[in-house]
PALOKE-552396 format. One record per atom (N, C-alpha, C): atom name; x, y, z. Coordinates in steps of 0.2 Angstrom, whole numbers, always signed. Layout:
BEGIN
fivo->CA, east->X, north->Y, up->Z
...
# end
This chain:
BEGIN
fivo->N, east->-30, north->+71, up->-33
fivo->CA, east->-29, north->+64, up->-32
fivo->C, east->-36, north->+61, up->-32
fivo->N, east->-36, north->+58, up->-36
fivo->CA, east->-43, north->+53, up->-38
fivo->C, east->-43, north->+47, up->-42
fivo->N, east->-44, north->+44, up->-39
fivo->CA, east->-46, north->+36, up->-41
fivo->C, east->-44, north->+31, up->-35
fivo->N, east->-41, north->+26, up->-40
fivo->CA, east->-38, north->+21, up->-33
fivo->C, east->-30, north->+17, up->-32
fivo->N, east->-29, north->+17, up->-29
fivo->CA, east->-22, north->+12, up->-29
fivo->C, east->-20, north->+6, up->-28
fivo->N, east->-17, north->+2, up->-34
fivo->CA, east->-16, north->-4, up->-32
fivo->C, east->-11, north->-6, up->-28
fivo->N, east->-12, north->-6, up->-22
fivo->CA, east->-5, north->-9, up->-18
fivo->C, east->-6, north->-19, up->-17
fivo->N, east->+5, north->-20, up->-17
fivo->CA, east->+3, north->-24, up->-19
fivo->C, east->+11, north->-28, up->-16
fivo->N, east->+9, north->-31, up->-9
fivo->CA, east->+16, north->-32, up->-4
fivo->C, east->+19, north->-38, up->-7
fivo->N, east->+27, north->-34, up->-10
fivo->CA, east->+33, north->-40, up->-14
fivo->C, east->+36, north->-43, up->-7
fivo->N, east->+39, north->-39, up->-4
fivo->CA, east->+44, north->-40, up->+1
fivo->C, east->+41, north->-43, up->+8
fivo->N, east->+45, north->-45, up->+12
fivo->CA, east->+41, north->-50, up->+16
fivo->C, east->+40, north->-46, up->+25
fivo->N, east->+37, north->-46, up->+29
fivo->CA, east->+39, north->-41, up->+33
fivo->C, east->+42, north->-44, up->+40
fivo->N, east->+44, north->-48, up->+39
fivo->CA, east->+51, north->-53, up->+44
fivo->C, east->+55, north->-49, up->+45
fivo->N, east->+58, north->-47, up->+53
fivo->CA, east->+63, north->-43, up->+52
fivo->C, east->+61, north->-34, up->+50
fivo->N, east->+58, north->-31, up->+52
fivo->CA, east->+56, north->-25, up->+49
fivo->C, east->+55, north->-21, up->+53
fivo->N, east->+54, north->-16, up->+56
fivo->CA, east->+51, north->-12, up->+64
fivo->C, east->+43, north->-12, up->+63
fivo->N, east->+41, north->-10, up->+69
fivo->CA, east->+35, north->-16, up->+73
fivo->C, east->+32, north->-9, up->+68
fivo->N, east->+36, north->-2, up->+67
fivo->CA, east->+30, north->+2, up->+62
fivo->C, east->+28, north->+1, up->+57
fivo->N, east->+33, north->+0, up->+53
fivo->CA, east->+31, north->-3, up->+45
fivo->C, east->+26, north->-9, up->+45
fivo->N, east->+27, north->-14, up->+50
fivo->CA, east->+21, north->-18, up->+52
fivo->C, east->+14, north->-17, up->+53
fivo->N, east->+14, north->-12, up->+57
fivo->CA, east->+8, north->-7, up->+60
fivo->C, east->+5, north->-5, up->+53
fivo->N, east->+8, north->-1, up->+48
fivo->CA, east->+5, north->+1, up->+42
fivo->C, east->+4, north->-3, up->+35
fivo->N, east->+9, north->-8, up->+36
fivo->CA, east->+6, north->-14, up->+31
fivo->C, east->+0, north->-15, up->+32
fivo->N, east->+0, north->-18, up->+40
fivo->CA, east->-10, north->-22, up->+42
fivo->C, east->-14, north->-15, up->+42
fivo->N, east->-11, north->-9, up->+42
fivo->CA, east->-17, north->-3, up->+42
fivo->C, east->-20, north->-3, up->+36
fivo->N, east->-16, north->-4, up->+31
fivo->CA, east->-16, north->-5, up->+23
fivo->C, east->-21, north->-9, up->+22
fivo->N, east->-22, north->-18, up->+25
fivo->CA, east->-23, north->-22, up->+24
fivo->C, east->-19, north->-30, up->+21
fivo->N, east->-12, north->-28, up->+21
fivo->CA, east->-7, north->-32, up->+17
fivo->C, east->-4, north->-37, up->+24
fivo->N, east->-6, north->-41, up->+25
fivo->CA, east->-4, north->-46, up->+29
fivo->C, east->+1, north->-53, up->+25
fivo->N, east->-1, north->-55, up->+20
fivo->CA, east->+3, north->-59, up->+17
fivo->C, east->+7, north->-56, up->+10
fivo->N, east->+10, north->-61, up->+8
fivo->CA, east->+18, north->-59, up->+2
fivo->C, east->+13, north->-59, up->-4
fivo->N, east->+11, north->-56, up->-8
fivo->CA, east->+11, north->-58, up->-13
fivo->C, east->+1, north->-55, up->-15
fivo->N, east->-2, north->-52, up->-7
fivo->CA, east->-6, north->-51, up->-8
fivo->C, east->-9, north->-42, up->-11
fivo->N, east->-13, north->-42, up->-16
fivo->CA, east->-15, north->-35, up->-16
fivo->C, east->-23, north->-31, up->-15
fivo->N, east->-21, north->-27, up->-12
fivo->CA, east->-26, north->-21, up->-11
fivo->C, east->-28, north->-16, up->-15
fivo->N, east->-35, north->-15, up->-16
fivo->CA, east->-36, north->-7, up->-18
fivo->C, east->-39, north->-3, up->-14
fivo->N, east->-35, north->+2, up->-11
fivo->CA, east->-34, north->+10, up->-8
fivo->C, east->-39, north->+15, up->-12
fivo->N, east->-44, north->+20, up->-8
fivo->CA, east->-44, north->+26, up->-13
fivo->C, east->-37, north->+29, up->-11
fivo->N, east->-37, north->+34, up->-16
fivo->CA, east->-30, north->+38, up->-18
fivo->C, east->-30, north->+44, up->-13
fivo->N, east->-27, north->+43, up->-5
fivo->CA, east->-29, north->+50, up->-2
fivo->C, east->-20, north->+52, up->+1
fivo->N, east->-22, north->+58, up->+3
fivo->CA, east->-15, north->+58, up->+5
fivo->C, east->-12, north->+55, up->+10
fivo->N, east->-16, north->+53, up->+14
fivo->CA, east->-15, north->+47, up->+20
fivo->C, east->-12, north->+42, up->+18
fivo->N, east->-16, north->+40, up->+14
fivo->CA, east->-13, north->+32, up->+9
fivo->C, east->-7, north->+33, up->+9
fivo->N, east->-4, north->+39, up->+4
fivo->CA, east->+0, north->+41, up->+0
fivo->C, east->+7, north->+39, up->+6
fivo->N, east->+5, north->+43, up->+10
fivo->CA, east->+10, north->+43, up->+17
fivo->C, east->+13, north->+37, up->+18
fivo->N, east->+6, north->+32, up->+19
fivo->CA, east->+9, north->+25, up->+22
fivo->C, east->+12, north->+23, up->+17
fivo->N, east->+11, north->+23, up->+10
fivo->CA, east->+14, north->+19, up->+6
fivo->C, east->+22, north->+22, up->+5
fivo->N, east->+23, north->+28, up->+4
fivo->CA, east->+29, north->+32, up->+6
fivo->C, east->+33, north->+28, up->+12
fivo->N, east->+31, north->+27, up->+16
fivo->CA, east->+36, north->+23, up->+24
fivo->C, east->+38, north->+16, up->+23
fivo->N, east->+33, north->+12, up->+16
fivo->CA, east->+34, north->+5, up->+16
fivo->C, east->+35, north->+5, up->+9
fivo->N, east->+38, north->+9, up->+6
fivo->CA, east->+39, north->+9, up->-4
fivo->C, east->+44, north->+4, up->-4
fivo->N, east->+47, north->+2, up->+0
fivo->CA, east->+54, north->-3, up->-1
fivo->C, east->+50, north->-11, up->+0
fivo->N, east->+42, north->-10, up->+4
fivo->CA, east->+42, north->-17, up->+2
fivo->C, east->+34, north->-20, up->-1
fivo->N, east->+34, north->-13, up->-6
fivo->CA, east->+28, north->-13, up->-8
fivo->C, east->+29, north->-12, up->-17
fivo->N, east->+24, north->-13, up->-21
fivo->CA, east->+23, north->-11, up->-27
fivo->C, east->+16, north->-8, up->-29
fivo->N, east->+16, north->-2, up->-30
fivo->CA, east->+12, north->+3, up->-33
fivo->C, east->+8, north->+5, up->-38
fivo->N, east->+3, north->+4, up->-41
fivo->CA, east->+1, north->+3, up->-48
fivo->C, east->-6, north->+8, up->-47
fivo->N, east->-8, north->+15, up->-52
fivo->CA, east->-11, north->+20, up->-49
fivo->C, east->-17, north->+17, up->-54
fivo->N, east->-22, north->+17, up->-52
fivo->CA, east->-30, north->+18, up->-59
fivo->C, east->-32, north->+25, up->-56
fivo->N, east->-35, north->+27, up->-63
fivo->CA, east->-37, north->+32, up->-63
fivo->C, east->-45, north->+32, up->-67
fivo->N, east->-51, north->+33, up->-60
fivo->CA, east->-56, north->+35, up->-63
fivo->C, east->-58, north->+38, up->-70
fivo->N, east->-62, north->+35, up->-73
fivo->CA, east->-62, north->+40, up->-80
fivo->C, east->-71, north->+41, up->-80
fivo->N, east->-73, north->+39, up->-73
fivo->CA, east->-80, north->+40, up->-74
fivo->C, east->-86, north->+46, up->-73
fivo->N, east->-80, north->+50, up->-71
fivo->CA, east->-82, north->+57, up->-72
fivo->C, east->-83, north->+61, up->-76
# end
């Protein structure tokens, strides 16, 4: 796993358990429409897995190696 992840929150988190909230702001994704780039670790990988329903995921891949 190397490079980084473009995460990038579609869905609104109104209504949602206080954890998926927890992990969105852990992410950095506070508003609709905003995105983040992540390195690619399996940690990430997790949170994005708990919150895939209200997120959009787009993988770059370092080629600078």
């Amino acid at each position: 796993m190397s490079g980084t992840l473009k995460v990038t929150l579609v869905r609104s988190m109104i209504g949602r358990p206080e954890k998926h909230r927890k992990v969105l702001r852990g992410m950095g994704l506070t508003k609709m429409n905003r995105t983040v780039e992540l390195k690619d670790t399996a940690s990430i990988r997790g949170m994005v897995n708990v919150v895939s329903h209200l997120v959009n995921v787009e993988e770059k891949i370092n080629e600078t190696e």
